[in-house]
N, C-alpha and C positions, 0 to 999 in steps of 0.2 A: 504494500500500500504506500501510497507517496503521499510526502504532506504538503500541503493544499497552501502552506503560507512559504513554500521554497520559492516559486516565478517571485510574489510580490520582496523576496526578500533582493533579490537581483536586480531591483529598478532603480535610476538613479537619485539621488537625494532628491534631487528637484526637479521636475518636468517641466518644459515650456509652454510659457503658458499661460502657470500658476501665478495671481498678482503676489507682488510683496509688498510689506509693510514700508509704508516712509521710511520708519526708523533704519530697516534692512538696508532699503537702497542708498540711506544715507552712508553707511557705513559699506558699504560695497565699492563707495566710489572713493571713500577715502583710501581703503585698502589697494583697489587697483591706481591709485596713484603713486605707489609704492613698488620700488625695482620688481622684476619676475623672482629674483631667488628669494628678496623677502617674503613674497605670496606663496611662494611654494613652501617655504619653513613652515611658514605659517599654517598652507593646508596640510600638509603631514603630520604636524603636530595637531590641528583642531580636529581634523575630519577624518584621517586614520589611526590619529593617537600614537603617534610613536616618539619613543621615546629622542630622547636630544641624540643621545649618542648615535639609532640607529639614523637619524637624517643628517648629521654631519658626517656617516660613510657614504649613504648614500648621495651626496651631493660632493663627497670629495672635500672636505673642508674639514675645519675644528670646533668643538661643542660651544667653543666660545665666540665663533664667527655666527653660529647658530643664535643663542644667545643675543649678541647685540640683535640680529633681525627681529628675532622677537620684541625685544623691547623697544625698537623703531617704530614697529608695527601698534603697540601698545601706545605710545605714545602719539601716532597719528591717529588711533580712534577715540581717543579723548577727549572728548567735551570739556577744554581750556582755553584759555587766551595764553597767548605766547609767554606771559608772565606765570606762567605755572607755578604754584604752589611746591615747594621745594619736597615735602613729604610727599606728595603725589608722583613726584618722578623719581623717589625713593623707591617707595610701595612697589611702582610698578617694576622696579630691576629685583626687587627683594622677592617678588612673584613667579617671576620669570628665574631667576639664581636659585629659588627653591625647590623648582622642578628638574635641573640640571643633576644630574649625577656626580657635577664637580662642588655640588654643594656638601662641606663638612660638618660634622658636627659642631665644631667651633663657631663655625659660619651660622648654623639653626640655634645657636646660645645667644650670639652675635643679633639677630633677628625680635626673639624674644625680646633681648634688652629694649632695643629700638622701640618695639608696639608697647612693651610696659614704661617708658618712657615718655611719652605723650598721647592725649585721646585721639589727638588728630592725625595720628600714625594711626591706628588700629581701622580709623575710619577710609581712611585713604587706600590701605590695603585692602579692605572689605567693598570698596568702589572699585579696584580694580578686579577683584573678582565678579563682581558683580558685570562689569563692563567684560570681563572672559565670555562670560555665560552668553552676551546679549549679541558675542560675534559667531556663533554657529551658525544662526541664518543666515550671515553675508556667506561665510563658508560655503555652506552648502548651493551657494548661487554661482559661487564662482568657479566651483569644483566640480559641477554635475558630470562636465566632460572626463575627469577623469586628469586631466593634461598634466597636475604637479605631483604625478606620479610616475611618469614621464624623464629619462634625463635629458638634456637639451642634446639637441642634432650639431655637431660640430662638426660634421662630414658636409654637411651643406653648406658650408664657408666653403670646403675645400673644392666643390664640385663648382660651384659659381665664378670661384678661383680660378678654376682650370678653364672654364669655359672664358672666360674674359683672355686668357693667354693664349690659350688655342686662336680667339679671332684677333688679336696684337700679329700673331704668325701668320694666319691667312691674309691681313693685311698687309702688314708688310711684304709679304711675297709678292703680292698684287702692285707694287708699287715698286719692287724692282725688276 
């Protein structure tokens, strides 16, 4: 007997189609204003859940290269003015540092201190999760394809490459 919720589990996050919410599209554009490698950190981490370490093999890089995109990414979906609140841009690396695997124990004492040390710490990280939560929907708008799972085509340089040499050759022969 086959189960009846296998086809629906196969379909993509999001169909075409489906309206989204203001808030979503708000934040969909902020995101894709943001380079392609930070988008892809980004959906590896929101939409496939993987860990730091596994998308800095996958992408060729280091946990820490990782890291900052997140936290670039974080800090363009926040609802601030350019004068940010200095706990707020705390919060959000302390959020983002916590989920890393390079985070030590020292570092999660380090942390504690910080939010037992002022209200407006505890609040500002609790905004940035809150603000995590509310980017799944852009995610899943911007992932439906599939693509940041994908590693870039760097053969395609080379092919375009060739072809622009190849007709420098054809040219020039034609000219002497």
């Amino acid at each position: 007997m086959t189960n009846p919720l296998t086809p629906a589990l196969s379909l993509p996050t999001r169909q075409s189609g489906v309206p989204v919410s203001p808030e979503t599209e708000l934040y969909r554009r902020r995101i894709q204003k943001l380079p392609r490698k930070t988008r892809q950190v980004f959906l590896l981490s929101r939409l496939d859940q993987m860990p730091y370490t596994d998308i800095a093999q996958l992408m060729e890089t280091d946990v820490e290269s990782v890291e900052r995109c997140m936290v670039r990414l974080l800090d363009q979906c926040a609802d601030e003015s350019a004068d940010a609140e200095a706990a707020r841009l705390q919060a959000r690396r302390w959020y983002v540092h916590l989920q890393s695997p390079l985070a030590t124990a020292s570092q999660r004492i380090e942390f504690r201190h910080w939010v037992d040390a002022d209200s407006r710490h505890l609040s500002a990280f609790q905004d940035t999760e809150r603000l995590w939560c509310k980017l799944h929907a852009p995610a899943a708008v911007l992932g439906a394809n599939g693509w940041h799972r994908r590693k870039r085509r760097v053969y395609i340089a080379w092919l375009v490459l060739t072809a622009f040499l190849c007709s420098l050759l054809v040219t020039a022969e034609a000219f002497t």
